[in-house]
C-alpha positions in Angstrom: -105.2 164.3 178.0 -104.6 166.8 180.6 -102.0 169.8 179.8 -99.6 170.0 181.7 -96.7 173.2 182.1 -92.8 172.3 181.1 -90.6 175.1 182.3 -86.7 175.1 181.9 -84.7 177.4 183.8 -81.7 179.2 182.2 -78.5 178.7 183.8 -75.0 177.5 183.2 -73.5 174.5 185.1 -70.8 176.4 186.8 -73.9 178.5 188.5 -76.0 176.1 190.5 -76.3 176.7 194.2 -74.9 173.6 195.1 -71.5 175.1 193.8 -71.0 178.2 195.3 -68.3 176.9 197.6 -66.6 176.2 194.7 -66.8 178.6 192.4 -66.4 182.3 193.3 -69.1 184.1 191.6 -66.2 186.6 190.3 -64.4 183.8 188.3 -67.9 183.4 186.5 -66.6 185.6 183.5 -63.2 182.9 183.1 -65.0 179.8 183.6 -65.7 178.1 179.7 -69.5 178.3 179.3 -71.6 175.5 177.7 -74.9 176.8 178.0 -75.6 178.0 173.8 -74.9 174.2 173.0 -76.5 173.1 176.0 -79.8 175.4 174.5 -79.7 174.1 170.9 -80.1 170.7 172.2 -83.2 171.5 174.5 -84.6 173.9 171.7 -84.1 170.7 169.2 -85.8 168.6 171.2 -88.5 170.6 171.7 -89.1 171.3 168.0 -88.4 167.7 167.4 -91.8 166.9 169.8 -93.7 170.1 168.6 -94.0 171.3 172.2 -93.5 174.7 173.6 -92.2 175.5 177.3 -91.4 178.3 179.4 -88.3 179.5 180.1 -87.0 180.7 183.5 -83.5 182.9 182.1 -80.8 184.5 184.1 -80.2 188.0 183.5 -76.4 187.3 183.6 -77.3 184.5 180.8 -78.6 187.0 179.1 -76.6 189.7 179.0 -73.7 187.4 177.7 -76.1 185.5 175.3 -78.7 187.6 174.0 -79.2 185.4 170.8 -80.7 182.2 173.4 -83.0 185.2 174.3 -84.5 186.1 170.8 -84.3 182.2 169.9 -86.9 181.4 172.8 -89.4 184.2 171.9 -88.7 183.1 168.3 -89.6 179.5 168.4 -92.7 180.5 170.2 -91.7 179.8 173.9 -92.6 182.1 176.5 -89.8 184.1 178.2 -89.8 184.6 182.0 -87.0 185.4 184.7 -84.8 183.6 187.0 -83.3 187.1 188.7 -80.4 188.2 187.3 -77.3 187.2 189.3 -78.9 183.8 190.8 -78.9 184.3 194.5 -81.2 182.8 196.4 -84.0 185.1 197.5 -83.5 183.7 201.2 -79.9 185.6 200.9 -81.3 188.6 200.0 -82.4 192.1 201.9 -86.0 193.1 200.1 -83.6 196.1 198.5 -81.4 193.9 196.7 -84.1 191.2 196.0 -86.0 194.1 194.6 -83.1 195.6 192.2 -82.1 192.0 191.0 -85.6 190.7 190.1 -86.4 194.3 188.2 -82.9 194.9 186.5 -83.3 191.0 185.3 -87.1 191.8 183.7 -86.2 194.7 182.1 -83.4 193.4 180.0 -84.9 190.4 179.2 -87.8 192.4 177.8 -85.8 195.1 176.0 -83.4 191.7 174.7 -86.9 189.4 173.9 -89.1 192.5 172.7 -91.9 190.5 174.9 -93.6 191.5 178.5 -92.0 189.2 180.7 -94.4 188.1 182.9 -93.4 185.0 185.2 -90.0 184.4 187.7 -88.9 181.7 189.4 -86.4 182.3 192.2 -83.0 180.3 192.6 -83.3 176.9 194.3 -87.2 177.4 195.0 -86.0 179.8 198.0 -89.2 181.9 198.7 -91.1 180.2 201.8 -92.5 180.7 204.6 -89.2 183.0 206.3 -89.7 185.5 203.4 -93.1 186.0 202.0 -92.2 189.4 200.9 -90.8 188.8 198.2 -93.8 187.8 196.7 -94.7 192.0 197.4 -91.2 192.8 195.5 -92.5 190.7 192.7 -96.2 192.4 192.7 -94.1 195.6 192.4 -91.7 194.8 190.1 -94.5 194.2 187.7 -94.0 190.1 187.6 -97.8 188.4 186.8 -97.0 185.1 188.5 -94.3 183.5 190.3 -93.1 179.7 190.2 -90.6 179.9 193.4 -92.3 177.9 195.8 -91.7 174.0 196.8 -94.0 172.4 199.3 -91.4 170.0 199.7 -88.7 169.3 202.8 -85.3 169.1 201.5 -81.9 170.4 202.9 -81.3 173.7 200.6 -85.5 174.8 199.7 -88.6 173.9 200.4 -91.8 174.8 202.4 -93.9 171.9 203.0 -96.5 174.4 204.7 -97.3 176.0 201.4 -100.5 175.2 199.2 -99.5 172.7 196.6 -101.8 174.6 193.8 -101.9 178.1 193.0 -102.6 180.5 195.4 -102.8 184.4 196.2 -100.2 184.9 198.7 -101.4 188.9 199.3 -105.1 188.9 198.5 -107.4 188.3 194.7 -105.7 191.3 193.0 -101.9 190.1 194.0 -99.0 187.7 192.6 -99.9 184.6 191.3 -97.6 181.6 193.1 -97.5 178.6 191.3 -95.8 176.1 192.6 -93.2 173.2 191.8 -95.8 169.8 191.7 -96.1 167.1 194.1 -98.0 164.2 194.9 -99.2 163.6 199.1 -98.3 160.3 199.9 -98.0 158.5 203.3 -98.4 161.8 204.6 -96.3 164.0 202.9 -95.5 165.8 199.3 -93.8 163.8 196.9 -91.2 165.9 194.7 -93.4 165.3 191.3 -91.5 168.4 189.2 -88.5 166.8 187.7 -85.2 168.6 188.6 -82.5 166.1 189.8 -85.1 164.4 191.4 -86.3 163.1 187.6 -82.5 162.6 186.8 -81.7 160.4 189.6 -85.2 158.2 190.1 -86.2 155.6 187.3 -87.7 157.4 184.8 -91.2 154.7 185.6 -91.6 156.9 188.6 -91.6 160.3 187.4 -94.2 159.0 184.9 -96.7 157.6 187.6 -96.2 160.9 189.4 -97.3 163.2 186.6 -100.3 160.6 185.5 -101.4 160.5 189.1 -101.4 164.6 189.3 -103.4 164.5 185.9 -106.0 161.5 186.3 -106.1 161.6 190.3 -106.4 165.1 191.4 -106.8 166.5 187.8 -104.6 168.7 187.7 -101.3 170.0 185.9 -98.0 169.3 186.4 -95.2 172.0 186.7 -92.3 170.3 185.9 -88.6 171.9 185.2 -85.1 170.8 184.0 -81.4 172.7 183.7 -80.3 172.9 180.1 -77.1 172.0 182.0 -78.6 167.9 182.9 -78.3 167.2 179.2 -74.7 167.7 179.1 -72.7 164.4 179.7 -69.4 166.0 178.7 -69.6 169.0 180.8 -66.1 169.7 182.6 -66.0 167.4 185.9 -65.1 170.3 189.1 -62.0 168.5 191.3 -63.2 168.9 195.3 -67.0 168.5 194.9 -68.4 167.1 198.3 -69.5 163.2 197.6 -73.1 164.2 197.5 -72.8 167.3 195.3 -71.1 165.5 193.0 -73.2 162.3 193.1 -76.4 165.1 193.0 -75.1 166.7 190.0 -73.2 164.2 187.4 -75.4 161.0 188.0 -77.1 160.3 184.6 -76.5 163.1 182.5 -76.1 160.9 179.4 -79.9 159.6 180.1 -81.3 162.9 180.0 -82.2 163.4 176.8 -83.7 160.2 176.3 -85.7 160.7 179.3 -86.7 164.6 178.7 -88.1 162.6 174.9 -90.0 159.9 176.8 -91.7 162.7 178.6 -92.8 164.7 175.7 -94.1 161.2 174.2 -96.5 160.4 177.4 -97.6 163.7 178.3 -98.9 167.3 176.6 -96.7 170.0 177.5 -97.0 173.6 177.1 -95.8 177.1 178.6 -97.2 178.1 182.0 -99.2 181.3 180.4 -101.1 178.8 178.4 -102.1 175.8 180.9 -102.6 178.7 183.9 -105.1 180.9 182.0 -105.6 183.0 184.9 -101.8 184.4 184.5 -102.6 186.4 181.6 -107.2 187.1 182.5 
């Protein structure tokens, strides 16, 4: 059976994109944070299925947590970087895309005691309006990248992009690998989990990850929030109908789902199934 890369990325419910309206990033340091909990439960359930993952962290995360940090590395799961203060890159100047991405490696290295080598941007935002921060990546010292969608949805995606890895600046430049999908009636099917996986019977996530392996025969990136295993996580009053349908809609099933997952398919971190992230 093919191997296929989990990835989780790091971040606490109160910091999704889809809540920025809502939440000032300055009352980030008030607002009750759920994520240690939230990490026991995904680090449990990976032990509990013997699988390793990568995983995508926030600096901010980890500045406030730095035990999650040393618990990754020391259960054997690599340690990669979501930026530090979770803007989008597509908000960014290169300067201040540059600063967040290197301040965010740095401390998770000098936290994990590992080389960081991966990063994943927030909400998938590097396409086809700012390929340079792939450069800022190269620079900052990142190996590989996981940032890109070939998807179209309303907040990311560039359904342009390769669907495998590619080279965005030449052999000797970033690795991009990115989020899976599936062409279909002529266009990419979302195959990478995400709230896609949480909303959408769990029968078709399944068929989407078999199809990558025993179709095209290749691996599936797929990624979760440690956040989408929380049921009891505080409900925000003035969500928009869609961001709240988006981000509360079957929480309780997650776990069971994330399990059924792990059953039916080999997982492993990215530096393992994509050899050529680490040649």
């Amino acid at each position: 059976m093919l191997l296929n890369a989990l990835t989780i990325d790091v971040e606490d419910y109160f910091q999704v994109s889809a809540f920025a309206p809502y939440i000032a990033r300055t009352a980030w340091n008030e607002v009750p944070r759920r994520i240690e909990a939230n990490m026991d439960r995904v680090l449990a359930l990976l032990d509990e299925h013997r699988t390793h993952a990568t995983f995508f962290a926030l600096g901010w995360i980890a500045r406030r947590h730095p035990g999650l940090i040393r618990a990754i590395v020391d259960g054997g799961h690599e340690l990669a970087s979501h930026g530090y203060a979770h803007r989008r890159a597509t908000e960014q100047t290169w300067a201040t895309f540059r600063e967040d991405v290197g301040r965010a490696k740095k401390l998770l290295e000098d936290i994990g005691g590992v080389r960081v080598l991966g990063y994943r941007a927030p909400s998938f935002s590097i396409g086809e309006g700012n390929r340079w921060a792939h450069d800022a990546l190269h620079e900052a010292g990142y190996r590989y990248s996981s940032s890109v969608y070939p998807i179209r949805h309303d907040h990311y995606g560039w359904p342009a992009a390769p669907r495998f890895a590619f080279r965005p600046h030449g052999d000797q430049g970033l690795l991009e690998l990115p989020a899976s999908t599936v062409p279909l009636f002529g266009r990419n099917l979302p195959a990478a989990g995400g709230g896609y996986f949480r909303l959408l019977p769990y029968a078709l996530s399944r068929w989407l990850v078999r199809r990558l392996n025993t179709r095209e025969h290749a691996p599936c990136i797929f990624y979760f929030h440690p956040w989408e295993l929380d049921a009891g996580q505080p409900r925000l009053p003035h969500l928009s109908v869609k961001t709240r349908f988006r981000h509360y809609t079957n929480l309780a099933r997650m776990p069971a789902k994330i399990g059924a997952l792990l059953r039916d398919f080999r997982w492993d971190r990215m530096d393992r199934v994509f050899a050529e992230v680490t040649a």
